[in-house]
C-alpha positions as CSV (number, residue, x, y, z in Angstrom):
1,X,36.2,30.9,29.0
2,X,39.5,28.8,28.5
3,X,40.6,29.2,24.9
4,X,38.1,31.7,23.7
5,X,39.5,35.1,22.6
6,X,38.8,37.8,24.3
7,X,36.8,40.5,22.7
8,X,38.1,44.2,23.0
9,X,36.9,47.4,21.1
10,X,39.1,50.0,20.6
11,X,37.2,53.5,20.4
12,X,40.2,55.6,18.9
13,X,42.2,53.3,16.4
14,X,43.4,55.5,14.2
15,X,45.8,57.7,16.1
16,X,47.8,58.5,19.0
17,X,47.5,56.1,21.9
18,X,44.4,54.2,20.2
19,X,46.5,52.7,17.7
20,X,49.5,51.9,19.6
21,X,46.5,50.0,21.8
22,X,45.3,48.4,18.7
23,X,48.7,47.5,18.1
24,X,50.1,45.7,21.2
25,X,46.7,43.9,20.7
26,X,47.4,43.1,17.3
27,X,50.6,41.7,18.6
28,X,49.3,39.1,21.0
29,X,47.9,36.7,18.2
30,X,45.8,33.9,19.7
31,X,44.4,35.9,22.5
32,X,42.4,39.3,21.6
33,X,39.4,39.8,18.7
34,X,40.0,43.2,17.9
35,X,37.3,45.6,17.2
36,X,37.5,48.6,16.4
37,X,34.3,52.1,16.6
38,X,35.3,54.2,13.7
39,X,33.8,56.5,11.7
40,X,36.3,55.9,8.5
41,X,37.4,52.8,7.7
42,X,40.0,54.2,4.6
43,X,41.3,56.5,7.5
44,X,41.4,53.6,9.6
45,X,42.6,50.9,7.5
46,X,45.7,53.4,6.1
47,X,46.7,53.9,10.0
48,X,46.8,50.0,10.6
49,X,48.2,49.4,7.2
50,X,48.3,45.8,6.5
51,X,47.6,44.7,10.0
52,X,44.2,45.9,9.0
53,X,42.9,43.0,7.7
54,X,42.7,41.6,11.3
55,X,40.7,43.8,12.6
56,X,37.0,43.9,12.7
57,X,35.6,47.3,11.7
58,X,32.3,48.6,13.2
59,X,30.9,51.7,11.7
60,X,30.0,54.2,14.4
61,X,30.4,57.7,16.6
62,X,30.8,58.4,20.2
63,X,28.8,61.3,19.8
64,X,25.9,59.1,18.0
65,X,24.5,57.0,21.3
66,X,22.4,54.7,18.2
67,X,25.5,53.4,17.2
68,X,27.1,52.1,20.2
69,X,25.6,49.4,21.7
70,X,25.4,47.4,18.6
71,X,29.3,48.1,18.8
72,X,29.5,47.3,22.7
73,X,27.4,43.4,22.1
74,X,29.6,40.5,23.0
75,X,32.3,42.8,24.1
76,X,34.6,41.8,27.5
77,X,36.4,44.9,26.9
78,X,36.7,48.8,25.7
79,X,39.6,50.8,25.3
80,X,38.2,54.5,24.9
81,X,40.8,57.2,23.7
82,X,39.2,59.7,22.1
83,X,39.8,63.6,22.5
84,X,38.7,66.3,20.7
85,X,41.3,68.6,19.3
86,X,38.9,71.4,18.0
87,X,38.9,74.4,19.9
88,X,36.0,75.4,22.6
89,X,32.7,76.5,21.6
90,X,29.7,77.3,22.9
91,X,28.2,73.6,24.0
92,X,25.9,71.9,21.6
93,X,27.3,74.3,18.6
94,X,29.6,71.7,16.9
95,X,29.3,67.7,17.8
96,X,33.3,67.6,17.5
97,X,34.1,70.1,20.0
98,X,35.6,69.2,23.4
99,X,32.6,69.4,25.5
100,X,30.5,66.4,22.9
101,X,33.4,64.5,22.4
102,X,35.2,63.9,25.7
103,X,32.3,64.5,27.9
104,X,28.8,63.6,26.0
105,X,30.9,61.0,24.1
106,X,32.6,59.0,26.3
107,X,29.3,59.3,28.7
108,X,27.3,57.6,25.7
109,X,29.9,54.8,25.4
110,X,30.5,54.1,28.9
111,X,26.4,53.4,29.3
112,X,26.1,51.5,25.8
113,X,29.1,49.0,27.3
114,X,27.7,48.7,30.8
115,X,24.2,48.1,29.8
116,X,24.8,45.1,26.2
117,X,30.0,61.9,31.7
118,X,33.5,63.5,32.1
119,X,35.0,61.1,34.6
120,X,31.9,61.3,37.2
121,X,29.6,60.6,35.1
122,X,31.6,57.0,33.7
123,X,31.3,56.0,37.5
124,X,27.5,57.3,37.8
125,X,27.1,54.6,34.5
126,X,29.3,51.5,36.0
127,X,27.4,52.0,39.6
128,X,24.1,50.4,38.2
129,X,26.3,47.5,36.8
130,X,28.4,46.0,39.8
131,X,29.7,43.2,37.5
132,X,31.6,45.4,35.2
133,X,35.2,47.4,36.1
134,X,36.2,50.7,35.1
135,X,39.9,52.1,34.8
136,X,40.2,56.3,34.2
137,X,44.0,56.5,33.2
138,X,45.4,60.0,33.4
139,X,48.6,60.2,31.1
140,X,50.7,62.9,31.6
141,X,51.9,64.9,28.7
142,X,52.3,62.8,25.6
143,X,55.0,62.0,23.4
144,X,56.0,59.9,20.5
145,X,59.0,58.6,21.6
146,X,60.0,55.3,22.2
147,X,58.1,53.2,24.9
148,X,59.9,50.7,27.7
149,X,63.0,52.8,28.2
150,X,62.1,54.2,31.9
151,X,60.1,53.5,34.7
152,X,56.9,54.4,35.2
153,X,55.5,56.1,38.2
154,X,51.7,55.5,38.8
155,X,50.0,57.6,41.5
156,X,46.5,58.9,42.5
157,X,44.8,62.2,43.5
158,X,46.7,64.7,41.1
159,X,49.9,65.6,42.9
160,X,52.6,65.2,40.4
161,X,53.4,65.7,36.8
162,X,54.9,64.6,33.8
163,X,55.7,63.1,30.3
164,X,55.4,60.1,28.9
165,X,55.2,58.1,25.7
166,X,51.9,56.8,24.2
167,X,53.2,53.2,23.8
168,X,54.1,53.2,27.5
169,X,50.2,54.3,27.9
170,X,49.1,51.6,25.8
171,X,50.7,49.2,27.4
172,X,49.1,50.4,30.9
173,X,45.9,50.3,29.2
174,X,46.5,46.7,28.3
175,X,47.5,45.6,31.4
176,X,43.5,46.9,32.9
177,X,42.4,44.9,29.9
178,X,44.1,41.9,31.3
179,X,42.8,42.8,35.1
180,X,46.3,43.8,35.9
181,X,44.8,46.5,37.8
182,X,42.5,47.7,40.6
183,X,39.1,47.4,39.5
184,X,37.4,51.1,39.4
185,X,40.6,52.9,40.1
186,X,41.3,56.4,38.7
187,X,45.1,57.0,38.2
188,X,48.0,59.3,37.0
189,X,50.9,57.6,35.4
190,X,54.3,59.8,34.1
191,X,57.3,58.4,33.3
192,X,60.3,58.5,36.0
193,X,63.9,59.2,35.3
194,X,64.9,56.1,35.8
195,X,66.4,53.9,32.7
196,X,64.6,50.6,32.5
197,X,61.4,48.7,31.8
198,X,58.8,49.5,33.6
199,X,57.2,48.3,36.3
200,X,53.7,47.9,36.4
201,X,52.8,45.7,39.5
202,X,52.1,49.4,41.7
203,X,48.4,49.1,39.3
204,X,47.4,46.5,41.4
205,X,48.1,48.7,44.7
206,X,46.1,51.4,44.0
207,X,43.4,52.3,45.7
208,X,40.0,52.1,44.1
209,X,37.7,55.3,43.5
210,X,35.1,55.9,46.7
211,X,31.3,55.5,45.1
């Protein structure tokens, strides 16, 4: 609706391309209520520093499916960005390994959001709910350099690769936020060699994943 903020929950605020999310959202005053799934809010509230205070703190886990549709009512959008970093272990040994977080975690958010996984199984969730869009953005390798200062190349079906700085993820994740993108669309994104700000109008060419 016309002057209401739109709500967005940011699974991942704390780190990497979660908080540079958080931040560009942070950024836009007057037009997102940021939320934000964490399971600390001193770890949380230290990485924001004072922007903090303007976001809206939900306790919660992606690997704890009681938790995330009380985080996922009255939301128009997530922003999901976690990863495990621990090492691989036998599945259903350690809730922070890979295999819970990416895949079993993600899977329990993307049902908790469509109804208040690895990639196949987020699409398997969204099918039963027509009315709501998906975007699976595949960075290349990230780096913490500075954003905007070369193009970025956006393509589909794995056939290139590349670097590319978090900010300049963040800001494609923002633009699927805003429905600057194909609805359902699964998509690589790397940063080109050449100098400038990128374009991001190719999002809106791509072609949307076959159910």
């Amino acid at each position: 609706m016309e002057g209401q903020l739109q709500k967005v929950l940011v699974v991942g605020c704390t780190k990497g391309v979660g908080l540079e999310v958080t931040k560009l959202l942070l950024g836009s005053p007057g037009k997102y209520d940021v939320h934000a799934l964490v399971r600390s809010r001193e770890r949380a509230s230290k990485a924001l520093g004072n922007e903090a205070a303007k976001v809206k703190f939900i306790d919660g886990d992606v690997t704890k499916e009681d938790t995330l549709q009380r985080a996922c009512n009255g939301i128009d959008a997530v922003v999901c960005t976690v990863a495990a970093t621990a090492g691989w272990r036998l599945p259903g040994y350690d809730q922070s390994t890979p295999k819970h977080v990416d895949f079993l975690g993600v899977k329990k958010l993307s049902e908790a959001a469509a109804s208040a996984m690895g990639e196949e199984a987020l699409r398997e969730a969204y099918k039963k709910h027509e009315y709501i869009s998906y975007y699976i953005i595949r960075p290349g390798g990230l780096t913490n350099e500075e954003g905007g200062k070369h193009g970025i190349i956006v393509d589909q079906g794995d056939k290139g690769v590349g670097r590319i700085p978090r900010v300049d993820v963040a800001h494609v994740a923002l633009a699927c936020v805003n429905g600057a993108c194909t609805p359902n669309s699964t998509f690589e994104i790397w940063n080109s060699k050449e100098e400038g700000t990128p374009d991001l109008s190719k999002l809106l060419e791509l072609v949307p994943d076959k159910m």
